[in-house]
NUKE-126950 format. One record per residue: z, x, y of N, C-alpha, C in turn. Coordinates in nm, 2 decimals. Layout:
numi n_Z Z, n_X X, n_Y Y, ca_Z Z, ca_X X, ca_Y Y, c_Z Z, c_X X, c_Y Y .
...
//
This chain:
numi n_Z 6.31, n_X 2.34, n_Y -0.93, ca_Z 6.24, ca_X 2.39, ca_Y -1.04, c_Z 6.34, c_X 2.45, c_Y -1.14 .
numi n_Z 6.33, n_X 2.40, n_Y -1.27, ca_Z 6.45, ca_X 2.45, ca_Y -1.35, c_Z 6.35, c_X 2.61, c_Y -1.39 .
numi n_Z 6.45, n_X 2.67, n_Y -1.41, ca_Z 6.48, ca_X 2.86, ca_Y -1.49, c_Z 6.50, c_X 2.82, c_Y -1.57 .
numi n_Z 6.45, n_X 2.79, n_Y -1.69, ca_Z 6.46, ca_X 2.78, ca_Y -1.86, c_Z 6.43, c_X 2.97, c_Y -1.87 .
numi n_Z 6.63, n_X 3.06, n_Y -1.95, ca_Z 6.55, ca_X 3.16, ca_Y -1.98, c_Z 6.59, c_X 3.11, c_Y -2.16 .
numi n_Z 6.47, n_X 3.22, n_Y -2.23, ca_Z 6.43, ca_X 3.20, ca_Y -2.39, c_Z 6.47, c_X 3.31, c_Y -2.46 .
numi n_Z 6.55, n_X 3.36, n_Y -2.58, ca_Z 6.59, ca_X 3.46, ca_Y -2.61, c_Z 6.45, c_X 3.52, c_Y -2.68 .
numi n_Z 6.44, n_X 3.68, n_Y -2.70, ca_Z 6.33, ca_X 3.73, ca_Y -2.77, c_Z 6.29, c_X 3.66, c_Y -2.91 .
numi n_Z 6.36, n_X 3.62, n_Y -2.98, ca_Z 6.38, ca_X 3.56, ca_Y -3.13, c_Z 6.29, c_X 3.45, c_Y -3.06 .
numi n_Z 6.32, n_X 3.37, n_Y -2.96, ca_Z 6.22, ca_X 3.24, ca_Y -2.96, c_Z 6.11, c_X 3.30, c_Y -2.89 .
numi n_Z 6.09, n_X 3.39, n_Y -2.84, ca_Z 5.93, ca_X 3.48, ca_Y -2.76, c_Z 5.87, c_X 3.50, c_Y -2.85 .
numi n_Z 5.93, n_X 3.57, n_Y -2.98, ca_Z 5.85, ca_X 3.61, ca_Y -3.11, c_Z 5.79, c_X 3.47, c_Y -3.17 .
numi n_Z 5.87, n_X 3.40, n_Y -3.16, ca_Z 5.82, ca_X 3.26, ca_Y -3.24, c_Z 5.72, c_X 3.18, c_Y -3.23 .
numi n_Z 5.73, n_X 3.16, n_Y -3.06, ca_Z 5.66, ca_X 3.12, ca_Y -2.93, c_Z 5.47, c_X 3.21, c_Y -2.96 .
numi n_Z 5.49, n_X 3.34, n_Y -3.00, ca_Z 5.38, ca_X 3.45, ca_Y -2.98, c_Z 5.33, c_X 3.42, c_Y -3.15 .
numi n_Z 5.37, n_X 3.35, n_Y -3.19, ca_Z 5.30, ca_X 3.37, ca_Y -3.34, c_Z 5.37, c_X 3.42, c_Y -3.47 .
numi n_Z 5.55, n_X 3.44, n_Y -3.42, ca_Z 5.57, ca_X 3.53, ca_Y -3.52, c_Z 5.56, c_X 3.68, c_Y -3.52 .
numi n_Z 5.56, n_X 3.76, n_Y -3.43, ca_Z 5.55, ca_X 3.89, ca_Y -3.37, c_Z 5.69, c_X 3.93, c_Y -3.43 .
numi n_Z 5.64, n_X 4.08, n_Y -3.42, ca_Z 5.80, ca_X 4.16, ca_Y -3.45, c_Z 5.84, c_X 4.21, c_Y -3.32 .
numi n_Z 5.97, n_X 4.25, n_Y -3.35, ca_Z 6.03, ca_X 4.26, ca_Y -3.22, c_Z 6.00, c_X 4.40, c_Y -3.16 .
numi n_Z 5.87, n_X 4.50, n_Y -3.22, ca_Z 5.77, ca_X 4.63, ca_Y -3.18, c_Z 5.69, c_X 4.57, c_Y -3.16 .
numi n_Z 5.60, n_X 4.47, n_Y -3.20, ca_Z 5.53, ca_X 4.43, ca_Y -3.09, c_Z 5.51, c_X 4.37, c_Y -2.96 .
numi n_Z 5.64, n_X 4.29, n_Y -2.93, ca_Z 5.71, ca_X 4.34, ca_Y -2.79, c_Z 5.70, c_X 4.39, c_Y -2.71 .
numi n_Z 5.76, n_X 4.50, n_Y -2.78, ca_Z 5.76, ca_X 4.66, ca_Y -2.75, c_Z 5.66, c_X 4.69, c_Y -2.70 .
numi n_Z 5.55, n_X 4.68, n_Y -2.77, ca_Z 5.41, ca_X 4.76, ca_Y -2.71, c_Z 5.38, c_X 4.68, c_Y -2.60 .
numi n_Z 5.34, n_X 4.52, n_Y -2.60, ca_Z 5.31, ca_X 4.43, ca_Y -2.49, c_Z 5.35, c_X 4.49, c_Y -2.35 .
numi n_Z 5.51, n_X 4.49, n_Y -2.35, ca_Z 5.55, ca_X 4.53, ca_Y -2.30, c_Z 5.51, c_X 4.70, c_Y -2.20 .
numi n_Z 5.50, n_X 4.73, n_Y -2.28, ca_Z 5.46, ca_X 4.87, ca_Y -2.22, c_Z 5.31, c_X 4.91, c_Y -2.22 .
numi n_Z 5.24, n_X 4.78, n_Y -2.27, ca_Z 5.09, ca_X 4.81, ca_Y -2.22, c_Z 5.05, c_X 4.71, c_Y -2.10 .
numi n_Z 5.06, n_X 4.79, n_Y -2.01, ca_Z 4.96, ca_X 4.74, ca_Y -1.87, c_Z 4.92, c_X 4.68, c_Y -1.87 .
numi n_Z 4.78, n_X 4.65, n_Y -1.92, ca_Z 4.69, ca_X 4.64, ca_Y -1.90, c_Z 4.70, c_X 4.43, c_Y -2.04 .
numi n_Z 4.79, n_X 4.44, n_Y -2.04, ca_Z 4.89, ca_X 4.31, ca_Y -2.12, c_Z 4.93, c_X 4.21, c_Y -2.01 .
numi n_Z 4.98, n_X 4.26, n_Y -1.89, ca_Z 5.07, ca_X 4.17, ca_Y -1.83, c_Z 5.14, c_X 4.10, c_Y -1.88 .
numi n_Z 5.21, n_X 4.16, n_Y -1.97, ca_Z 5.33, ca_X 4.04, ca_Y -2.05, c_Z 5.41, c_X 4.02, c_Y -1.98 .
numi n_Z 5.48, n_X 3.98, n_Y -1.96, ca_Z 5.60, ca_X 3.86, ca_Y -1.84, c_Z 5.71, c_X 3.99, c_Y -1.88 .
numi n_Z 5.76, n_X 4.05, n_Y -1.78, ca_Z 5.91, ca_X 4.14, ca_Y -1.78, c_Z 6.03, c_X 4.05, c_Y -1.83 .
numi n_Z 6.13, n_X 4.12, n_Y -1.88, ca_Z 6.22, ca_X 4.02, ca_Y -1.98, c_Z 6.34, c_X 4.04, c_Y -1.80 .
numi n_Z 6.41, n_X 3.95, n_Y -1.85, ca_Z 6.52, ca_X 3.96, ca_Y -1.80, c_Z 6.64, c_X 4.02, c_Y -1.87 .
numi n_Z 6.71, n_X 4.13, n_Y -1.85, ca_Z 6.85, ca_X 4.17, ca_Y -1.91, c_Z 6.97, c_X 4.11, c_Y -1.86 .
numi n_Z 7.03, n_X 4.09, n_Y -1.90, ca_Z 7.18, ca_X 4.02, ca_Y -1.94, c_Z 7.27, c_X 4.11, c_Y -2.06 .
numi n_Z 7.37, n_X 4.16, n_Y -1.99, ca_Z 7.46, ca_X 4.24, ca_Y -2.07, c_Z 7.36, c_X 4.34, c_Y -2.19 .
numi n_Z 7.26, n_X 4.37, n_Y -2.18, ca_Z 7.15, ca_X 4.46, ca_Y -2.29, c_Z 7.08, c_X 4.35, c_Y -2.37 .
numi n_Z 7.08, n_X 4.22, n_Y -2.35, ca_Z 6.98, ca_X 4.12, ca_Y -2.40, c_Z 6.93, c_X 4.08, c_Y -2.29 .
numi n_Z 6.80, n_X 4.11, n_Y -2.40, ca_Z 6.71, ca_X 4.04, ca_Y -2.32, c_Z 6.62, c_X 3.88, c_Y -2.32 .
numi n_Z 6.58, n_X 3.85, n_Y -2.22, ca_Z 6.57, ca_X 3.71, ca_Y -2.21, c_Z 6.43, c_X 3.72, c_Y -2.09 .
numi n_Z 6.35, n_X 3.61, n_Y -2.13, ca_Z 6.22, ca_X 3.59, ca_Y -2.05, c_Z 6.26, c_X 3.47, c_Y -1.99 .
numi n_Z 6.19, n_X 3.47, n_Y -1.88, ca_Z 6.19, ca_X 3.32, ca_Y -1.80, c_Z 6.04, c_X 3.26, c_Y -1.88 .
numi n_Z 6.09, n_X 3.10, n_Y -1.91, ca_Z 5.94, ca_X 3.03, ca_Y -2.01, c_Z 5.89, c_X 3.00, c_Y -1.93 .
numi n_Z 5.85, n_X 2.98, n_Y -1.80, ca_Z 5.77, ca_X 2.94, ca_Y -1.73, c_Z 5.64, c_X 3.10, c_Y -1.72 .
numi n_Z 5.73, n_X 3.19, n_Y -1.72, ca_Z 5.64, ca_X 3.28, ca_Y -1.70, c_Z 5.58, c_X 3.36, c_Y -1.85 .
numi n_Z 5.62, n_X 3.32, n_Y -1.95, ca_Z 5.59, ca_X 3.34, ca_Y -2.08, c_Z 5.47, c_X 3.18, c_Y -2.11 .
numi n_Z 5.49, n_X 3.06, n_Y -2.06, ca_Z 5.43, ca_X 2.98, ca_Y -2.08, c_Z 5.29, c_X 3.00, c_Y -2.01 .
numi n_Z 5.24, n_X 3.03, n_Y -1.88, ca_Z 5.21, ca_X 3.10, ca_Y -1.84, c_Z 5.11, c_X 3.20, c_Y -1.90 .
numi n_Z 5.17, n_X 3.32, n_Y -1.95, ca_Z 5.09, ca_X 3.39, ca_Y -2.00, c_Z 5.05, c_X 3.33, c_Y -2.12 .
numi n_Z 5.07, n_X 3.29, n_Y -2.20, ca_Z 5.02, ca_X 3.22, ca_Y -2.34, c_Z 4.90, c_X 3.13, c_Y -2.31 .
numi n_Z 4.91, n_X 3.10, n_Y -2.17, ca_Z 4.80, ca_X 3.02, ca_Y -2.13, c_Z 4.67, c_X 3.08, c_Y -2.15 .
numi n_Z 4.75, n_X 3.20, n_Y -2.05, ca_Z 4.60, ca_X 3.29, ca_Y -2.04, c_Z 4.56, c_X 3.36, c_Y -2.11 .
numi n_Z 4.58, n_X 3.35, n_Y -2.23, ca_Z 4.56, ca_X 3.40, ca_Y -2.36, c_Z 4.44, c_X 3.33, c_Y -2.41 .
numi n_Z 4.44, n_X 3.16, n_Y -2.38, ca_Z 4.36, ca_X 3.10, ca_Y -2.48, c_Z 4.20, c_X 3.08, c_Y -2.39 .
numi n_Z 4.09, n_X 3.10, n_Y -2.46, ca_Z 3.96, ca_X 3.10, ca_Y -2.36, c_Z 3.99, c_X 2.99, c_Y -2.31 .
numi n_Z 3.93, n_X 2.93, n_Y -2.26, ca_Z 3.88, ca_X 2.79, ca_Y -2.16, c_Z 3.82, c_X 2.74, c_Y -2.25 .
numi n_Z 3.82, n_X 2.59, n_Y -2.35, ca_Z 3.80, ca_X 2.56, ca_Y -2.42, c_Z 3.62, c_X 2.49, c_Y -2.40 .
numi n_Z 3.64, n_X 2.46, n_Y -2.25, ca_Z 3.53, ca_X 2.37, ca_Y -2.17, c_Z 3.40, c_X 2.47, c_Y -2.20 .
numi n_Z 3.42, n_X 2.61, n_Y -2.18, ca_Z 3.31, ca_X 2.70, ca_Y -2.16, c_Z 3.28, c_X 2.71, c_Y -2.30 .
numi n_Z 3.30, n_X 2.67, n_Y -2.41, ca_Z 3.30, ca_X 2.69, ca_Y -2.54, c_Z 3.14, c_X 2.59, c_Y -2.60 .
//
């Protein structure tokens, strides 16, 4: 299984265009489960499988629609 990690600039992009305090907040709200970033030297970096993932479960179930 490849580890694709994604820098925050492409998470923001990935998210709609988000600023990098909304992040921030994701991040620190619970009740979010946003995917924990990975650090590298004070950057940070998400694994996409687990950002792809949550973006999933973001979208309703189109079938129940």
């Amino acid at each position: 299984m490849e580890h694709k990690l994604i820098s925050a600039a492409t998470v923001r992009d990935l998210c709609g265009g988000v600023s990098d305090m909304t992040l921030w907040r994701w991040l620190n709200d619970r009740d979010m489960n946003f995917p924990e970033p990975v650090y590298i030297q004070k950057r940070r970096y998400w694994r996409e499988t687990e950002l792809d993932a949550w973006i999933d479960a973001q979208v309703p179930d189109r079938k129940s629609a």
